[in-house]
C-alpha positions as a printed Julia matrix, in Angstrom:
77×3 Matrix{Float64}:
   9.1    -8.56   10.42
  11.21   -6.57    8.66
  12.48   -3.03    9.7
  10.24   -0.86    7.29
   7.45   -2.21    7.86
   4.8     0.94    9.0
   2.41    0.6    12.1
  -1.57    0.95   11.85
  -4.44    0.33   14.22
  -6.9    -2.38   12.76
  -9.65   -2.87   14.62
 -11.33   -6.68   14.43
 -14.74   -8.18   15.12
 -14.3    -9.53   18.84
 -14.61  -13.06   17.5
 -12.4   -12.51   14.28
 -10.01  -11.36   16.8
 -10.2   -14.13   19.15
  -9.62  -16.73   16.28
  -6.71  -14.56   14.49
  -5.08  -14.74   18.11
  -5.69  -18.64   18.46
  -4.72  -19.27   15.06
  -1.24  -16.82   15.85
  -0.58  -19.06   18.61
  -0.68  -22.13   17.31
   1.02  -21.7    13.76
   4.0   -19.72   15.68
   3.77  -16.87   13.93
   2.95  -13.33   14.92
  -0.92  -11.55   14.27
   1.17   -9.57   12.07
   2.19  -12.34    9.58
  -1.13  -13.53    9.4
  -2.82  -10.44    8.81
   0.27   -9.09    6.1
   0.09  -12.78    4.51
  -3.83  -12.17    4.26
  -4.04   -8.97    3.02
  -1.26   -9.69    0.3
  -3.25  -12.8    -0.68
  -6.0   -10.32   -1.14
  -4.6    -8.17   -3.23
  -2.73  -10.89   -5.33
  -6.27  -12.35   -6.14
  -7.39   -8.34   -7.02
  -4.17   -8.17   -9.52
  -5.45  -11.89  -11.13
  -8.76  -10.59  -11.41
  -7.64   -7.42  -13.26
  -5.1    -9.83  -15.56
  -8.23  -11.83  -16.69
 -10.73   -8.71  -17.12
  -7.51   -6.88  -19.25
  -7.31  -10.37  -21.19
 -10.93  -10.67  -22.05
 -11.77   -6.87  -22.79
 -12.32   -7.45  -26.83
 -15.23  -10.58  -25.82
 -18.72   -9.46  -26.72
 -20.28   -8.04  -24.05
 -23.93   -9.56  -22.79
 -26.71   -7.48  -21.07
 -28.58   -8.81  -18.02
 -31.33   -8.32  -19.89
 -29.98  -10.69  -22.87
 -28.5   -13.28  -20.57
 -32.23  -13.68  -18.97
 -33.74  -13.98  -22.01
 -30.89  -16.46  -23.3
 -32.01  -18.35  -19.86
 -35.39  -18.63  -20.41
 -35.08  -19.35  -24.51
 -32.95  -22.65  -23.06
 -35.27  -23.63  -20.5
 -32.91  -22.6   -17.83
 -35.44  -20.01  -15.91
C-alpha cells in the first residue's frame, strides 16, 4: 500500500466479512487490496457507463409507455 493512501472505517455484513478475510488469506494479499481493487472496479464500470450514456445522448428516446405498447403490438407481452 502506498504511503498516501487515507484510513476509513468500513463496516461489513458479518458474512461479507468473513469471506473478504478468507478470500485475503488465500490470494496473499491484504483486505485492503481487495476492497481498493473492488471499489476501483466499481467506479471504472460507473465511468464506462457514463462513456456509453454521453455516446448515445442524440438516440431517440422511448417512453415506458411506448416500449409496452411496442411489446404488445409484436406479440412480446
Amino acid at each position: 500500500m502506498s504511503n498516501l493512501s487515507k484510513r476509513s472505517t468500513v463496516y461489513f455484513n458479518e458474512n461479507i466479512h468473513q469471506a473478504l478475510r478468507m478470500k485475503a488469506i488465500t490470494s496473499h494479499r491484504s483486505l485492503s487490496e481487495l476492497v481498493n481493487d473492488a471499489v476501483t472496479l466499481m467506479l471504472a464500470e460507473d465511468q464506462q457507463d457514463l462513456s456509453a450514456f454521453e455516446q448515445r445522448v442524440s438516440e431517440p428516446s422511448l417512453s415506458y409507455e411506448a416500449l409496452l405498447d411496442d411489446l404488445k403490438a409484436h406479440g412480446k407481452l
